[in-house]
ChimeraX commands (.cxc) that place a marker at each C-alpha (Angstrom):
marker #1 position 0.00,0.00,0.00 radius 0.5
marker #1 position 1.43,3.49,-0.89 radius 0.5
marker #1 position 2.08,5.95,1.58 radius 0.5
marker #1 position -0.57,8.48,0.43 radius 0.5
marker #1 position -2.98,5.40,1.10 radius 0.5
marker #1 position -2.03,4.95,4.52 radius 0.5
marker #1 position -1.94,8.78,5.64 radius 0.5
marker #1 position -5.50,9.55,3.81 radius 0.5
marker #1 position -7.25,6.41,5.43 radius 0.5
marker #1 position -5.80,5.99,9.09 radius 0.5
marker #1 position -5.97,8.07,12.05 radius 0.5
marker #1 position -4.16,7.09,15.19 radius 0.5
marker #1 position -5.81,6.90,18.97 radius 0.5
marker #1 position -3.67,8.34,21.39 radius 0.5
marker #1 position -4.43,6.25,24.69 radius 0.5
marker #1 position -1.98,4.11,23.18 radius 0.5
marker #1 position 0.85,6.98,23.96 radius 0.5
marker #1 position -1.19,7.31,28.02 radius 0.5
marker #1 position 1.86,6.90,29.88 radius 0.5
marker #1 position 3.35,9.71,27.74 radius 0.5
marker #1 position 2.67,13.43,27.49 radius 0.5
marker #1 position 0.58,14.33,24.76 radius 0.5
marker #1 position 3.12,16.64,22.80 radius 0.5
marker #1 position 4.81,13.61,22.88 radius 0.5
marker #1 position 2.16,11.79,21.11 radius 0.5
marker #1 position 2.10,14.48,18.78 radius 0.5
marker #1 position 5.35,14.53,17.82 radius 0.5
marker #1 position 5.55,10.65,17.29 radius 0.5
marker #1 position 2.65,11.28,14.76 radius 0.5
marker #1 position 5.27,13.88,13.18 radius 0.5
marker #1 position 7.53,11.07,12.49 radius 0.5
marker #1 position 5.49,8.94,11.24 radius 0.5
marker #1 position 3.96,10.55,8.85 radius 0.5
marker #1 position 0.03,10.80,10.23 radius 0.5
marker #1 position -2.37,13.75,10.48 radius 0.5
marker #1 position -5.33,12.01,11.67 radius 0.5
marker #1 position -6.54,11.78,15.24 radius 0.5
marker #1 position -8.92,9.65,16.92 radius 0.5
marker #1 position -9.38,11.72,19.87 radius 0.5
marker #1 position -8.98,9.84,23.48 radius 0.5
marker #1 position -10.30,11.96,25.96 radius 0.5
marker #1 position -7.98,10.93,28.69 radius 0.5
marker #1 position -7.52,13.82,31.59 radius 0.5
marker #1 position -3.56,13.98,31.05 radius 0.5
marker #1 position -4.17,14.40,27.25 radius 0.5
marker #1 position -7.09,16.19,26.81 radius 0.5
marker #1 position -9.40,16.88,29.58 radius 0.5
marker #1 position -13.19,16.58,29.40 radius 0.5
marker #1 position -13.92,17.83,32.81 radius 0.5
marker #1 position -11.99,20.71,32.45 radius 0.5
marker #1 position -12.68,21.75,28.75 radius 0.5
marker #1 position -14.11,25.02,28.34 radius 0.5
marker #1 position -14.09,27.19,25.06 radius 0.5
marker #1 position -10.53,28.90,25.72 radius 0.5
marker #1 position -8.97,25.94,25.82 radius 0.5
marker #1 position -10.36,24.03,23.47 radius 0.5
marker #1 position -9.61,26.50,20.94 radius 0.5
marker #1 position -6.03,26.39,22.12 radius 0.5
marker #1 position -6.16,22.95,21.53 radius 0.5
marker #1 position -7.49,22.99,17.89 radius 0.5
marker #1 position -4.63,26.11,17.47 radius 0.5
marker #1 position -2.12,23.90,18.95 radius 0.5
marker #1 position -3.22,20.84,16.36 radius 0.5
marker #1 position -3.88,23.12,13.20 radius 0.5
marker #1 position -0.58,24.43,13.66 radius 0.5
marker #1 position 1.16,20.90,13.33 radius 0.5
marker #1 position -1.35,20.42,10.50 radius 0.5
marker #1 position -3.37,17.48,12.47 radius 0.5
marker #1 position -7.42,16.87,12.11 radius 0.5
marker #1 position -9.31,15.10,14.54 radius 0.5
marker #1 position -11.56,12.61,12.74 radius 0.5
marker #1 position -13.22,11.00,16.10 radius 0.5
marker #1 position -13.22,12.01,19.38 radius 0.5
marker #1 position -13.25,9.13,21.90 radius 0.5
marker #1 position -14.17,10.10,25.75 radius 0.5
marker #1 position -13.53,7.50,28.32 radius 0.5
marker #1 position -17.59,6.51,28.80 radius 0.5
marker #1 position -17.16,2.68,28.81 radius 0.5
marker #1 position -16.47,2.52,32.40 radius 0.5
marker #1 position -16.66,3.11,36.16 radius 0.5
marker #1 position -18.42,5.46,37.49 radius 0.5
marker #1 position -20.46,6.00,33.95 radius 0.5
marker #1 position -22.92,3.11,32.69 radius 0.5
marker #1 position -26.03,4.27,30.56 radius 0.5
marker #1 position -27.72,0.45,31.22 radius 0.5
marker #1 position -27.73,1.13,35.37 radius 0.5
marker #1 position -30.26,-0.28,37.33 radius 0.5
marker #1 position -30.22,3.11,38.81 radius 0.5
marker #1 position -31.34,6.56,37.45 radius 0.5
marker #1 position -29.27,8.86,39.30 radius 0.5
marker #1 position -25.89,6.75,37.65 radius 0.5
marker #1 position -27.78,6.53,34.30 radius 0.5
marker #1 position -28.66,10.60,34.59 radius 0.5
marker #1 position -25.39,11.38,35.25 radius 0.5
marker #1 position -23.69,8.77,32.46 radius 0.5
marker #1 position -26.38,11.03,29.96 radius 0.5
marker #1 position -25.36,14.27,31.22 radius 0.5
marker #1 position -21.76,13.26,30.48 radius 0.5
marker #1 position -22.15,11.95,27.23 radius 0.5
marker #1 position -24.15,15.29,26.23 radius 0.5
marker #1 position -21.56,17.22,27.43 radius 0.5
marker #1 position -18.43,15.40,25.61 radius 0.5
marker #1 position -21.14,15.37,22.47 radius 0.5
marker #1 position -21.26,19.30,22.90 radius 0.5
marker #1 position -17.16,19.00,23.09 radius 0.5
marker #1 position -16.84,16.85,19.62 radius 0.5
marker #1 position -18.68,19.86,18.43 radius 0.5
marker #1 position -16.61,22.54,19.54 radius 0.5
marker #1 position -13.71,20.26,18.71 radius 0.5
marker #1 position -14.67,19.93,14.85 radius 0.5
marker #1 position -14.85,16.34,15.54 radius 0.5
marker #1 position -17.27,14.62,13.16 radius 0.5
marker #1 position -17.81,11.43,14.88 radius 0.5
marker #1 position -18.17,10.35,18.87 radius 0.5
marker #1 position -17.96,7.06,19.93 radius 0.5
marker #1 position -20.26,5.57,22.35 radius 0.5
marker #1 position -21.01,2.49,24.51 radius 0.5
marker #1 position -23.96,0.74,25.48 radius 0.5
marker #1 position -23.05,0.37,29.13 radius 0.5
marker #1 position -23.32,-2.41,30.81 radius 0.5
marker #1 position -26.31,-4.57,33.31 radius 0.5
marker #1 position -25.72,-6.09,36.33 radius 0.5
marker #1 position -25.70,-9.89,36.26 radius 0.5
marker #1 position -28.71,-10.47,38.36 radius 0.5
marker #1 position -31.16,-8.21,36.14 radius 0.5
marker #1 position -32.88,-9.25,33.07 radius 0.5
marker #1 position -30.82,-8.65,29.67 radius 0.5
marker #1 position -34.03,-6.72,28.37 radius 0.5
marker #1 position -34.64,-4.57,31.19 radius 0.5
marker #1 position -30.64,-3.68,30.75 radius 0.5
marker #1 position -30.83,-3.10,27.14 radius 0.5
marker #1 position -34.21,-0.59,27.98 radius 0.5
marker #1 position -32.27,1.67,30.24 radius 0.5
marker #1 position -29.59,1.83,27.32 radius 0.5
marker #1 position -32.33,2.44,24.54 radius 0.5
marker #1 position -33.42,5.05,26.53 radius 0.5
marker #1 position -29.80,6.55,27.36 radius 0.5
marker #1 position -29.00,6.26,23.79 radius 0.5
marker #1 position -31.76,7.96,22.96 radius 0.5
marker #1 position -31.13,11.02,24.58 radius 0.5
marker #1 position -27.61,11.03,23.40 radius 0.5
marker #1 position -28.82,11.02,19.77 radius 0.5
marker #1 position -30.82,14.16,20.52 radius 0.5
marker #1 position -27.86,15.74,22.02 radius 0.5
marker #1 position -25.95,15.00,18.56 radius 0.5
marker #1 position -28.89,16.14,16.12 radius 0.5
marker #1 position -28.52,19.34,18.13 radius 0.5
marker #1 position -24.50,19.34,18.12 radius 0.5
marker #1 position -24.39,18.18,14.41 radius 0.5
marker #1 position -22.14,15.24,15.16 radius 0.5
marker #1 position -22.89,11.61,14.39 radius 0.5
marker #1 position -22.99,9.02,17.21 radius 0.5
marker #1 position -21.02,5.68,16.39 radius 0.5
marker #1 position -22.02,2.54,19.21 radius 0.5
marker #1 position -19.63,0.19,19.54 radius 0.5
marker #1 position -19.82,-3.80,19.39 radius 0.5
marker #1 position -18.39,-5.05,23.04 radius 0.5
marker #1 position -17.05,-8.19,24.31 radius 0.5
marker #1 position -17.65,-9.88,27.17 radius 0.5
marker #1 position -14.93,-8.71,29.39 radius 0.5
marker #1 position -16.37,-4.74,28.41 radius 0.5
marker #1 position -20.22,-5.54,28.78 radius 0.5
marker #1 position -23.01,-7.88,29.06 radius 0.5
marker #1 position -24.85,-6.06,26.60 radius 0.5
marker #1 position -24.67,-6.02,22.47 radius 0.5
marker #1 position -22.07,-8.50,22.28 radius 0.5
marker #1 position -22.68,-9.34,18.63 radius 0.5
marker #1 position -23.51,-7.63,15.24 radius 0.5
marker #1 position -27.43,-8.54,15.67 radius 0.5
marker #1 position -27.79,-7.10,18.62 radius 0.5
marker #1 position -26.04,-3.80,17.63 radius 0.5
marker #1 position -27.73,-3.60,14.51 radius 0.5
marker #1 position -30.74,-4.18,16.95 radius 0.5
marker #1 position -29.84,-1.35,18.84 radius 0.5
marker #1 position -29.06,0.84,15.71 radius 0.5
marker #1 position -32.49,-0.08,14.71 radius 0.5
marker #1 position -34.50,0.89,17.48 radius 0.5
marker #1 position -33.08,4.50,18.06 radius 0.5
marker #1 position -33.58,4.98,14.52 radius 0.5
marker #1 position -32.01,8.37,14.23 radius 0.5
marker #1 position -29.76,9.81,11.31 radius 0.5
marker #1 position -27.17,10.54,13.54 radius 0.5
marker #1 position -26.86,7.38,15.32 radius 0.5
marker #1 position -24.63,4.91,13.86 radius 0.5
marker #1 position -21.97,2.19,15.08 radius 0.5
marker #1 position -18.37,1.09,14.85 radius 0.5
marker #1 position -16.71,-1.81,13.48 radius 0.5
marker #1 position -13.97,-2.69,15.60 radius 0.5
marker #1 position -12.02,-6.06,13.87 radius 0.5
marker #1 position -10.76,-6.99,16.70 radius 0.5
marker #1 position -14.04,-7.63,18.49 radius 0.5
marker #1 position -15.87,-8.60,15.70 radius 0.5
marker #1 position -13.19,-11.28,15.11 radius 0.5
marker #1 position -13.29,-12.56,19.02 radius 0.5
marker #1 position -16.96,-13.50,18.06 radius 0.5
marker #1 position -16.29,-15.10,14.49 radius 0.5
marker #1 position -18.02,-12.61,12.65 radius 0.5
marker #1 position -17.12,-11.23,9.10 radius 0.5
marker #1 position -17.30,-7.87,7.36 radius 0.5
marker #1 position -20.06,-9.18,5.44 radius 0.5
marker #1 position -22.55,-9.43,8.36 radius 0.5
marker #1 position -21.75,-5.88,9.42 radius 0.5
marker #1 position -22.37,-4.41,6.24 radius 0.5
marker #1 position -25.62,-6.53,5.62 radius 0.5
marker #1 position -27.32,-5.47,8.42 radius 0.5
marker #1 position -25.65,-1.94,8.72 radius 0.5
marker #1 position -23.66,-0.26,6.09 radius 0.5
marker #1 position -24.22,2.98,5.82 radius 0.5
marker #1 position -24.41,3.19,9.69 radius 0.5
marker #1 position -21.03,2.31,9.86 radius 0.5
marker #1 position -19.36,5.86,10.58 radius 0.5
marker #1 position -15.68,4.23,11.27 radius 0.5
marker #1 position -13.76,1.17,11.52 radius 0.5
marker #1 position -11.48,0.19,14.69 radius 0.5
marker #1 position -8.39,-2.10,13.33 radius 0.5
marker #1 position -5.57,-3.78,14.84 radius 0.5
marker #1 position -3.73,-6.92,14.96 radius 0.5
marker #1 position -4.96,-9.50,17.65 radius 0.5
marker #1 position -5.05,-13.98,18.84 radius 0.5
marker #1 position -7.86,-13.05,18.26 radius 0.5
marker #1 position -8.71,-10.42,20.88 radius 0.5
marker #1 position -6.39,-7.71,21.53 radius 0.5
marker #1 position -4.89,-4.67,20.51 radius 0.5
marker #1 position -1.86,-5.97,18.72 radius 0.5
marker #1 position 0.71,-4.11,16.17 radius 0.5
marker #1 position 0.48,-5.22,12.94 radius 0.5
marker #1 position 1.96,-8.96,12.65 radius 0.5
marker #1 position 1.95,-9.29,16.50 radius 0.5
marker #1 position -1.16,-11.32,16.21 radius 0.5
marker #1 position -3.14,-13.91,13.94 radius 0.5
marker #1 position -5.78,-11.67,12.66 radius 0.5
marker #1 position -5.59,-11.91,8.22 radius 0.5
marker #1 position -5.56,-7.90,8.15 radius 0.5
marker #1 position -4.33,-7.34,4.53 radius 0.5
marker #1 position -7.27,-9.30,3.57 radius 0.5
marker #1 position -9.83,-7.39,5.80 radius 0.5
marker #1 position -8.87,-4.13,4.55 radius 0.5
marker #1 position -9.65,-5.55,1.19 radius 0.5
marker #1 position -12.94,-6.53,2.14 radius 0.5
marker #1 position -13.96,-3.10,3.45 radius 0.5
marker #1 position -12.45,-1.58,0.30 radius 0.5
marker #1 position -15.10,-4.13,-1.63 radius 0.5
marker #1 position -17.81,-3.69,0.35 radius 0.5
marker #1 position -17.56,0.13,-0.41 radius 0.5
marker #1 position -16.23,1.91,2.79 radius 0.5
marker #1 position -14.07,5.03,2.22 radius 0.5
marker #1 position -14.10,6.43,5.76 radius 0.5
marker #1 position -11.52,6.64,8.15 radius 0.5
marker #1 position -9.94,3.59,9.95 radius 0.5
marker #1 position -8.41,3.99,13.33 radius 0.5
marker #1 position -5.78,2.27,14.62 radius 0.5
marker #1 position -6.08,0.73,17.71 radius 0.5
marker #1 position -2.94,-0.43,18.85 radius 0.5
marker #1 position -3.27,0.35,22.74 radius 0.5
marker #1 position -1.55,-3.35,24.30 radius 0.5
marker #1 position -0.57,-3.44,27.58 radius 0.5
marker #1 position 3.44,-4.24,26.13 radius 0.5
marker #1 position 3.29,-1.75,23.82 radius 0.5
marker #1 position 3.44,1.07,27.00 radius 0.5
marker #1 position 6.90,2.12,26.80 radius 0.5
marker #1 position 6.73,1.97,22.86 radius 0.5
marker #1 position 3.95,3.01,21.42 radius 0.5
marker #1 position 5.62,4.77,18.23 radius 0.5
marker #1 position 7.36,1.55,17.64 radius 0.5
marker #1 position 4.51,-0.53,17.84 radius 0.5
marker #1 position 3.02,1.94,15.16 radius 0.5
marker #1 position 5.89,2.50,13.22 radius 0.5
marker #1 position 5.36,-1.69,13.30 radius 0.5
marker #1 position 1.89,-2.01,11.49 radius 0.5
marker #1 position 2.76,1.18,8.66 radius 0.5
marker #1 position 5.62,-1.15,7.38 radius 0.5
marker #1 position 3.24,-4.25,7.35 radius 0.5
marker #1 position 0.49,-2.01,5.59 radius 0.5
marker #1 position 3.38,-0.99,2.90 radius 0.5
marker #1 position 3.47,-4.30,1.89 radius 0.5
marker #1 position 0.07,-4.77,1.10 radius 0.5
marker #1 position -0.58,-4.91,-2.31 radius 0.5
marker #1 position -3.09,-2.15,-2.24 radius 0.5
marker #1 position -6.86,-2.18,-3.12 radius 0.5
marker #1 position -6.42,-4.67,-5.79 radius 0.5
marker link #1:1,2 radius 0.2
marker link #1:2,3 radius 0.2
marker link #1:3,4 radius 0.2
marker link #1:4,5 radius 0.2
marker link #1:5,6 radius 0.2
marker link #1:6,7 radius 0.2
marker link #1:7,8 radius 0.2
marker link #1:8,9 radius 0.2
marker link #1:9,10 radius 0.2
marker link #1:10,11 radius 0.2
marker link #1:11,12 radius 0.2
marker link #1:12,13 radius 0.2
marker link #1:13,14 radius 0.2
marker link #1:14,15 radius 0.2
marker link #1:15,16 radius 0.2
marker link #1:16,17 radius 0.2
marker link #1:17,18 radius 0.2
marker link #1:18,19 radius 0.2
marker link #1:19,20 radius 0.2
marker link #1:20,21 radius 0.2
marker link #1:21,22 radius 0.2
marker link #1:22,23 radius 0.2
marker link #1:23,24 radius 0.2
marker link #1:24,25 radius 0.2
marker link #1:25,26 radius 0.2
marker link #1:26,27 radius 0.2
marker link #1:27,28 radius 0.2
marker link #1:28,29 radius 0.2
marker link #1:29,30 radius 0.2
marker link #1:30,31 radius 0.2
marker link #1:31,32 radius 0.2
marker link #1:32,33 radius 0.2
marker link #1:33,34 radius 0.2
marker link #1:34,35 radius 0.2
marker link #1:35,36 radius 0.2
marker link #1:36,37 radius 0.2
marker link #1:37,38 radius 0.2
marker link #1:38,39 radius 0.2
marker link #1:39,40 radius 0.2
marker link #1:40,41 radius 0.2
marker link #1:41,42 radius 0.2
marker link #1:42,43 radius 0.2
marker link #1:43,44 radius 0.2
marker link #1:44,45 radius 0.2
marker link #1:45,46 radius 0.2
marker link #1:46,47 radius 0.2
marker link #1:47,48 radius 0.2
marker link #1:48,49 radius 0.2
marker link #1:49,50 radius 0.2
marker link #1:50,51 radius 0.2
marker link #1:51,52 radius 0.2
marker link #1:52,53 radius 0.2
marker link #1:53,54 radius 0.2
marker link #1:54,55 radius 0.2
marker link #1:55,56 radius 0.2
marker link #1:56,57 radius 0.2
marker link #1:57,58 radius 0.2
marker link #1:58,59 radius 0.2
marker link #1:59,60 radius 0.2
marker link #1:60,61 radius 0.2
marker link #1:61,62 radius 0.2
marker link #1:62,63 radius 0.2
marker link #1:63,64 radius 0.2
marker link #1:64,65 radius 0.2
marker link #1:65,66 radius 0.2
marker link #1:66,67 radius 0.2
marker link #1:67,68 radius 0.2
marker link #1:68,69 radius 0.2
marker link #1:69,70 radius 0.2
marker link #1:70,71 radius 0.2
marker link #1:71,72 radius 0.2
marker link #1:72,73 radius 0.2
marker link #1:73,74 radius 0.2
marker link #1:74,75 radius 0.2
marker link #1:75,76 radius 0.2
marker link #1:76,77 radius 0.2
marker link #1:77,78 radius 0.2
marker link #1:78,79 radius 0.2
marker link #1:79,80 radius 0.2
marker link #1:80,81 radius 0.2
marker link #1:81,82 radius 0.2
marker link #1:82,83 radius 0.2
marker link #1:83,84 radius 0.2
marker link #1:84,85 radius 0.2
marker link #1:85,86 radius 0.2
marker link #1:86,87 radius 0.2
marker link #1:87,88 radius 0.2
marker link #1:88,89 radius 0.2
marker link #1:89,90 radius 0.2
marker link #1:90,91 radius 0.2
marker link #1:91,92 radius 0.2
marker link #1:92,93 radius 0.2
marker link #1:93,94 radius 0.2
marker link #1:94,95 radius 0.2
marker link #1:95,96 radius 0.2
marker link #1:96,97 radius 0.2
marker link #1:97,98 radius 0.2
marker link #1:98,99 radius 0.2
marker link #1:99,100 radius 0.2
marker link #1:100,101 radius 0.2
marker link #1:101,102 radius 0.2
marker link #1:102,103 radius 0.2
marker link #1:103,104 radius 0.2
marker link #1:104,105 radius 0.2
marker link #1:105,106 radius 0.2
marker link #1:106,107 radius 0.2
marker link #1:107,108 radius 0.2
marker link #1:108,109 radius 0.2
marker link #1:109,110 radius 0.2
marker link #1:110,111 radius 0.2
marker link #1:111,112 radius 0.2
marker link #1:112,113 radius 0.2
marker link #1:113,114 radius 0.2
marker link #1:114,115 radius 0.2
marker link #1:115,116 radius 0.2
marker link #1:116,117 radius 0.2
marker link #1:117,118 radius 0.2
marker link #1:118,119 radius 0.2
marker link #1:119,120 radius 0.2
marker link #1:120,121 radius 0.2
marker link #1:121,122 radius 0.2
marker link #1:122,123 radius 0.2
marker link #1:123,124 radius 0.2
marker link #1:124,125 radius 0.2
marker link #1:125,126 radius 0.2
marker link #1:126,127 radius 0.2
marker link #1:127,128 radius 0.2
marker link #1:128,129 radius 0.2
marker link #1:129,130 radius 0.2
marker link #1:130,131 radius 0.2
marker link #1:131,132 radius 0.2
marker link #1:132,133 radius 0.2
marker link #1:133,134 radius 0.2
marker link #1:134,135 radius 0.2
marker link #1:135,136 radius 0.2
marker link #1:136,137 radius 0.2
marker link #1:137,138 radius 0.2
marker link #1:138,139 radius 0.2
marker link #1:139,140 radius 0.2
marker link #1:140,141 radius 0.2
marker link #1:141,142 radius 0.2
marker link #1:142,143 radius 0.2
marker link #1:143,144 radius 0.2
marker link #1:144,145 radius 0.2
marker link #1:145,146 radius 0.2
marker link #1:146,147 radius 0.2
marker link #1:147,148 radius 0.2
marker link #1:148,149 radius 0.2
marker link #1:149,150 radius 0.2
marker link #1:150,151 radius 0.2
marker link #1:151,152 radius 0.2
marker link #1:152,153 radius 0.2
marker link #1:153,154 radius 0.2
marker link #1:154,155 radius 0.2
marker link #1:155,156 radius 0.2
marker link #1:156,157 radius 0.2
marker link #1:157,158 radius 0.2
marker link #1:158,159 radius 0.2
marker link #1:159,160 radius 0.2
marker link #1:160,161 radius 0.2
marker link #1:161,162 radius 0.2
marker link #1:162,163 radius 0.2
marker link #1:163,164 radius 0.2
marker link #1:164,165 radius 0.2
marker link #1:165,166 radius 0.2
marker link #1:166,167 radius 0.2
marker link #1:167,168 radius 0.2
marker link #1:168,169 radius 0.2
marker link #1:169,170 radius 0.2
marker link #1:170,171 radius 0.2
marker link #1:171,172 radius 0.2
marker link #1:172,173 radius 0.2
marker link #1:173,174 radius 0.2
marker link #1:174,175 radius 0.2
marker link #1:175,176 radius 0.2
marker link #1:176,177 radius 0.2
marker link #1:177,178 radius 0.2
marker link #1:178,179 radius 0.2
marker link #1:179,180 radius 0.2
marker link #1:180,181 radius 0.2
marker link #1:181,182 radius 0.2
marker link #1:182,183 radius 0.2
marker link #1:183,184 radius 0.2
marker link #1:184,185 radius 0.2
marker link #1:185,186 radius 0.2
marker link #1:186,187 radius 0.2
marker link #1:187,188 radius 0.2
marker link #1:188,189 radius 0.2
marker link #1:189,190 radius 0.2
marker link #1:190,191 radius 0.2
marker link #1:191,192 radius 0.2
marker link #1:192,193 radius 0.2
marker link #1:193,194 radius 0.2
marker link #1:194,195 radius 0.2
marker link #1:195,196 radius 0.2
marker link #1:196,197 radius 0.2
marker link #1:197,198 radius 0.2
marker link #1:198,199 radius 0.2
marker link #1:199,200 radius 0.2
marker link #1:200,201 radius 0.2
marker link #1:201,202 radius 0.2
marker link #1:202,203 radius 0.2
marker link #1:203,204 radius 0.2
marker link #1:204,205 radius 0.2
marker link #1:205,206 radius 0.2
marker link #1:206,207 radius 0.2
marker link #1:207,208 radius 0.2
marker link #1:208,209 radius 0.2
marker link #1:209,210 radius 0.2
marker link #1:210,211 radius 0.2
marker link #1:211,212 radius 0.2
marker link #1:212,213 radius 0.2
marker link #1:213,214 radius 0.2
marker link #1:214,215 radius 0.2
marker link #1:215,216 radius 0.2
marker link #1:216,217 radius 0.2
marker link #1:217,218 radius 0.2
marker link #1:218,219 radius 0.2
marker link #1:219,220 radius 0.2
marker link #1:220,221 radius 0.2
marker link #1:221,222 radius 0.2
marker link #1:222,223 radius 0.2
marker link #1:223,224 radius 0.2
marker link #1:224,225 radius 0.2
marker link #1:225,226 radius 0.2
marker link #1:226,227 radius 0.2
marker link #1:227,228 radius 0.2
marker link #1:228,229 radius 0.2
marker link #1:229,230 radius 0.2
marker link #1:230,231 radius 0.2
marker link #1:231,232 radius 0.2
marker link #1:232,233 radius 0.2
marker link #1:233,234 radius 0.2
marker link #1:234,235 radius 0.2
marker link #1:235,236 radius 0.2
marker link #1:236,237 radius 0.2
marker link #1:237,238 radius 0.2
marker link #1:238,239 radius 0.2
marker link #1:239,240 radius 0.2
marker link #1:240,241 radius 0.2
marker link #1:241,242 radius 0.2
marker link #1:242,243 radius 0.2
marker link #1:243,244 radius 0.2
marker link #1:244,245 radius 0.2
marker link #1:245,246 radius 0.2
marker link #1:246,247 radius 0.2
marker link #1:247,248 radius 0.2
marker link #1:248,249 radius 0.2
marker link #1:249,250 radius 0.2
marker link #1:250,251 radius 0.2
marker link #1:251,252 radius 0.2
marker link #1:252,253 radius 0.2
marker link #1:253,254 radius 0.2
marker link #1:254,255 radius 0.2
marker link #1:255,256 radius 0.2
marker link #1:256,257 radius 0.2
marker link #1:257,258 radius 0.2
marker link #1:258,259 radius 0.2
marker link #1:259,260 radius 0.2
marker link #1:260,261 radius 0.2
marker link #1:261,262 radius 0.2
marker link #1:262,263 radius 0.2
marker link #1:263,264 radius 0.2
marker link #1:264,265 radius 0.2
marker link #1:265,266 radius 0.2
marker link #1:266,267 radius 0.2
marker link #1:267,268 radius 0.2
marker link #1:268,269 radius 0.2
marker link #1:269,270 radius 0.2
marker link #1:270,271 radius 0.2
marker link #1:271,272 radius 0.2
marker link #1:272,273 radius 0.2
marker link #1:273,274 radius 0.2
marker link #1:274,275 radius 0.2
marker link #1:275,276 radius 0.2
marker link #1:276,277 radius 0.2
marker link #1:277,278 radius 0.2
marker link #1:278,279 radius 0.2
marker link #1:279,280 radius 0.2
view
């Protein structure tokens, strides 16, 4: 795969730089030739508690000025103390509240696209009473975005993340109910490949929903550089390329041994992507 490929089609998530500074992270991106970001909205990189307009328009400054674009922004929502599926409604009012107010930051950020998660029910409720409270969170989220002018993307889970829409029918499902222009999901490869699923059934059931793709290397699960895993990548990116995807594809290479190297690690899966043979 040429260069030009690589720099127009991936974007980088920097949690996989978290024990570094962020104009760290930044400058590794320098190197390696990437412009893209898929925002992590970790407090020592970017702050969501503390973001207000002055600095978030220091923040675009400092990223225009290294001639970066954030392409997703992705706030830490999947966990502790936040869960949109709680059995209780002061956790699942204040998970909302949250979400609407990193929604309102993707805005102010330029950031096209935020990702979201379904939460998670406790094991001793019923799955559909779980899923409700999340229909119902999501739902309120999707206003927020309609107002914000941002699209939503809902990601597929796996077991160890969530009890709840741990397969491509059951996101679709989801997808489905809120029914709302603005409300789409993510394909992460990684965990549709811990479940056994293919591109195919993704892009049956949701296609143009899809608003961007997670990839990485993995045995299966994981977030392996390129060629650290088992996962047949060259021939997945070909598949999305055939099934007509264009958008942006983030890598997600954020492995517990890749913490003191994260640049390698990337600098790792751009030389396996330059041998690809491209979109043919």
């Amino acid at each position: 795969m040429k260069k030009e490929e690589i720099r127009s089609r991936f974007a980088v998530m920097n949690n996989a730089y978290a024990s570094y500074s962020f104009p760290y992270f930044l400058e590794s991106m320098s190197r390696l030739g990437l412009y893209k970001i898929d925002l992590w909205g970790g407090v020592q990189h970017f702050d969501p508690y503390e973001a207000d307009v002055a600095l978030i328009r220091q923040f675009k400054k400092t990223l225009k000025e290294r001639g970066l674009e954030i392409v997703s922004y992705t706030p830490e929502i999947l966990g502790y103390p936040y869960n949109f599926a709680s059995r209780y409604k002061e956790v699942r009012e204040a998970s909302v509240e949250y979400a609407k107010k990193n929604i309102r930051i993707a805005a102010e950020l330029g950031a096209p696209v935020m990702l979201i998660s379904p939460g998670w029910g406790m094991w001793d409720d019923p799955y559909e009473e779980s899923v409700r409270y999340s229909l119902d969170s999501m739902l309120q989220a999707a206003g927020e975005a309609a107002r914000a002018g941002i699209r939503l993307a809902l990601e597929h889970l796996t077991p160890q993340s969530s009890n709840l829409l741990t397969s491509v029918e059951r996101v679709a499902d989801m997808a489905e109910a809120v029914d709302k222009p603005e409300f789409g999901v993510a394909l992460d490869l990684g965990q549709m490949s811990v479940f056994g699923e293919t591109i195919d059934q993704y892009f049956d059931r949701l296609d143009a929903k899809i608003q961007i793709v997670h990839m990485m290397d993995g045995a299966p699960g994981g977030h392996l550089a390129f060629g650290d895993g088992i996962l047949p990548l060259e021939s997945l990116y070909k598949r999305l390329t055939e099934r007509g995807y264009q958008g942006t594809i983030t890598l997600e290479i954020n492995d517990g041994r890749y913490g003191k190297t994260p640049h390698e690690a990337l600098a790792q899966c751009l030389k396996a992507m330059e041998a690809w043979e491209g979109r043919g």
